[in-house]
C-alpha positions as CSV (number, residue, x, y, z in Angstrom):
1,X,18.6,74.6,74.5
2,X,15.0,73.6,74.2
3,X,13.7,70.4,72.8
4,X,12.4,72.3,69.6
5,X,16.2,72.8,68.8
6,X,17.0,69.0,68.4
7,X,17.1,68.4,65.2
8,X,18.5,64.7,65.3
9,X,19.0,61.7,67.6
10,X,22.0,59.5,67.1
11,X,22.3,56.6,69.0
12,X,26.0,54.6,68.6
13,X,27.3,51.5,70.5
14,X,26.4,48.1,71.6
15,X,22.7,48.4,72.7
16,X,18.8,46.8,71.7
17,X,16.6,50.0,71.4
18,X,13.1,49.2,72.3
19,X,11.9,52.3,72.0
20,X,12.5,56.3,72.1
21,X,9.7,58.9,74.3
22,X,10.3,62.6,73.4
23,X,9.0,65.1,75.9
24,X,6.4,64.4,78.5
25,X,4.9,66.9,80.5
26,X,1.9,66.8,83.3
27,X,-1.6,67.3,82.9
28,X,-3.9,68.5,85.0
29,X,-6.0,66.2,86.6
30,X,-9.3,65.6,86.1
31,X,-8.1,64.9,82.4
32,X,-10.0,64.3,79.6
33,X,-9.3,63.5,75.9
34,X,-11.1,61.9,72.9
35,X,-9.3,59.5,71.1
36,X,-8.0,60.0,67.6
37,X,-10.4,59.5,65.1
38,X,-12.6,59.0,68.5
39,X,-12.3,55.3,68.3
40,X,-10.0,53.0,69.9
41,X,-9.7,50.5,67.3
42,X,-8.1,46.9,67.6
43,X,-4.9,46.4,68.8
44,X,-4.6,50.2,69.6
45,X,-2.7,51.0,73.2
46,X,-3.4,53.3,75.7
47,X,0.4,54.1,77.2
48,X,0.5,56.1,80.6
49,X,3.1,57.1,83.1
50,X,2.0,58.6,86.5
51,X,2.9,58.5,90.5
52,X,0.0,57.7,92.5
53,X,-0.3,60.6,95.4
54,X,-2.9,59.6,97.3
55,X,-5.7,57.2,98.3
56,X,-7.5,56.8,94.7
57,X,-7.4,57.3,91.2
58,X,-9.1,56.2,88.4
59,X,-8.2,55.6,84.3
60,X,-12.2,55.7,82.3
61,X,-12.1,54.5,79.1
62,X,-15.6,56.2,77.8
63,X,-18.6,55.7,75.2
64,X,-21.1,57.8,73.8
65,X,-23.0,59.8,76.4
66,X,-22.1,59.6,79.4
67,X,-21.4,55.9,79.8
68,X,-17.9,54.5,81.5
69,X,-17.4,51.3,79.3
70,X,-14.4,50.3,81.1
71,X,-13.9,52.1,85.2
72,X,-10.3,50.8,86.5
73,X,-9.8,52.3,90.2
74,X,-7.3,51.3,92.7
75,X,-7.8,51.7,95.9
76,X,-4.7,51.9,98.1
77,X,-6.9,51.4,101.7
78,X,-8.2,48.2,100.4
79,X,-5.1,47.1,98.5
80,X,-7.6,46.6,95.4
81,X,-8.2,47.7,91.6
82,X,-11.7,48.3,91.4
83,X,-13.1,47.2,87.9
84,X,-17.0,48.4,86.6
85,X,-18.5,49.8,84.0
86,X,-21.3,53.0,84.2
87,X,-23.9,52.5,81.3
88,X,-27.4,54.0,80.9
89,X,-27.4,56.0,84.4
90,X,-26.3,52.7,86.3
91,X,-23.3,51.2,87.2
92,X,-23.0,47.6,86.6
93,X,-21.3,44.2,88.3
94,X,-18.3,45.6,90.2
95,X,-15.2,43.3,90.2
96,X,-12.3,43.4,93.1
97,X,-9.7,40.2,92.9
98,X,-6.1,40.3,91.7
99,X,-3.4,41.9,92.6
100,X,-2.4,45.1,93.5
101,X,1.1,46.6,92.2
102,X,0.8,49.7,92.6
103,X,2.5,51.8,95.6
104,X,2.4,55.7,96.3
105,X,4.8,58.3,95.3
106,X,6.4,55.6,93.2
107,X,6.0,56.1,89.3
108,X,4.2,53.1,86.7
109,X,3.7,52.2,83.3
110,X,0.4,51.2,82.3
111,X,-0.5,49.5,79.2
112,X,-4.6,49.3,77.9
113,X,-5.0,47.7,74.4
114,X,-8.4,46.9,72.8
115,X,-8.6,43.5,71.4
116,X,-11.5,42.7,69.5
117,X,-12.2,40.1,72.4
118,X,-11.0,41.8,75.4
119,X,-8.7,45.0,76.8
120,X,-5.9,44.0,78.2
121,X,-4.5,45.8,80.9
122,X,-0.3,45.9,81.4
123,X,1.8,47.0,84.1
124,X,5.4,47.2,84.1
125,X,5.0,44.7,81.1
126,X,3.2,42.1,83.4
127,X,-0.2,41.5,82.3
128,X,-3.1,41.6,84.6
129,X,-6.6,41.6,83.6
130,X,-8.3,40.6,80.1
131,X,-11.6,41.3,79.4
132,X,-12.5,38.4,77.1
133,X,-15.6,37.2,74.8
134,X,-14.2,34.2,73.3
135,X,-14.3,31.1,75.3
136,X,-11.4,28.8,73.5
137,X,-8.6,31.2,73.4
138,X,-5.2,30.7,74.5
139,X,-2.9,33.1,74.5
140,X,0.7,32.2,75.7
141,X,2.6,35.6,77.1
142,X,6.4,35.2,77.5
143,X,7.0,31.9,80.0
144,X,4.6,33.2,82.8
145,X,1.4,33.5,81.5
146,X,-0.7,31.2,79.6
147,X,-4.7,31.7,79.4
148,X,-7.0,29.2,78.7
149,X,-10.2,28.9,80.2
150,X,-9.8,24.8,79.0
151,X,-7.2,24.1,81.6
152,X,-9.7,24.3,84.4
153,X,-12.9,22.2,85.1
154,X,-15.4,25.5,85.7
155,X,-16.5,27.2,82.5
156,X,-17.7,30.4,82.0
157,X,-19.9,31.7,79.4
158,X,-17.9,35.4,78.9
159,X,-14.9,35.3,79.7
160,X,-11.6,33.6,80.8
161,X,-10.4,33.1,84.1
162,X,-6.6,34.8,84.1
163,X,-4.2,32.8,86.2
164,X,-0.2,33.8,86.7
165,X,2.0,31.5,88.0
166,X,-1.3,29.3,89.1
167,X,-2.6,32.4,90.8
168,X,-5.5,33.8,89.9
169,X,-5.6,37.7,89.1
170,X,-8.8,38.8,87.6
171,X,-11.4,39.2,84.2
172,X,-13.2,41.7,82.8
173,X,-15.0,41.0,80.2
174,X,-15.9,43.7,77.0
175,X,-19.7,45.2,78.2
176,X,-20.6,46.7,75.1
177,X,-21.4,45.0,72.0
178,X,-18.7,46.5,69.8
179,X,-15.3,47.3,71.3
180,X,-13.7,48.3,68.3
181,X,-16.0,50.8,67.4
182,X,-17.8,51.7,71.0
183,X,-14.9,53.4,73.4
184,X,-14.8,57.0,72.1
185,X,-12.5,59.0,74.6
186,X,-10.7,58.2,78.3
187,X,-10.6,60.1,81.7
188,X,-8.2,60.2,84.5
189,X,-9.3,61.6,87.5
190,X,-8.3,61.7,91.3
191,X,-4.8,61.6,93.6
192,X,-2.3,60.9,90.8
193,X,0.0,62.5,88.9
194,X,0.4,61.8,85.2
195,X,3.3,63.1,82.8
196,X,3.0,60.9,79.6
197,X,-0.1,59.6,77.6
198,X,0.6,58.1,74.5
199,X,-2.0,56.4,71.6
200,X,0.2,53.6,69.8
């Protein structure tokens, strides 16, 4: 019996359902979609599942033309997520620190929502970069993480520093004028295998 033949789902017992993912199937890589309504509007998610395969891959998140507003590329030989952006023909500051979860042949969930002040980037429900504009916001995620660019004596002009656990893991901040309004479509290309995108 295929999926199509479902008509129902009936869940019974003691349980907490956080959510329900029907289907999945894998694309082929390069992969490139436009987003609905091509926008990806505030407080919309970008949800992914995929087993790296090799030494790199990377998730674009695109503007008009043929600018990369947001490049997020880990690198397994450096043990680093490679963070840019590509606008008018050039690409721009690239950023390197933080961590690196990620480990081959082994599957992930990755989370990408667009703030209006930053995209926030998830894995495995863990947060590990925001891209931030705002300099006085604080944000308090579950007990681990609490941002706030207050709590240490540099300052920044752009963006916050992001610390968890009193280690720092890395900023990005938005590098187009209007985020809710600017990224248009995404692109995943190189050694990795993906079998569920979802726009929530």
């Amino acid at each position: 019996m295929g999926y199509d033949a479902i008509e129902y789902l009936q869940i019974n017992g003691d349980c907490t359902l956080s959510g329900v993912h029907w289907g999945g199937r894998y694309y082929i890589i390069p992969y490139k979609t436009d987003f609905p309504d091509r926008k990806l509007r505030a407080g919309q998610r970008i949800l992914m599942h995929a087993i790296p395969k090799g030494n790199r891959w990377n998730l674009d998140l695109l503007g008009r033309g043929d600018d990369i507003l947001f490049h997020f590329n880990p690198r397994f030989r450096d043990k680093q997520i490679v963070r840019n952006s590509f606008k008018g023909g050039e690409w721009g500051r690239e950023e390197r620190e933080g961590p690196f979860p990620f480990e081959k042949n082994h599957g992930f969930n990755l989370e990408v929502e667009n703030e209006p002040y930053s995209i926030q980037v998830s894995l495995r429900g863990v947060l590990l970069w925001v891209s931030v504009v705002y300099r006085t916001l604080t944000i308090s995620l579950s007990s681990h993480l609490i941002l706030n660019d207050l709590l240490h004596e540099q300052k920044f002009e752009n963006f916050l520093q992001i610390f968890v656990n009193n280690e720092r893991i890395g900023t990005f901040a938005h590098r187009t004028p209007h985020p809710t309004e600017d990224y248009t479509g995404m692109r995943i290309d190189g050694d990795v295998e993906v079998t569920n995108i979802e726009f929530v």
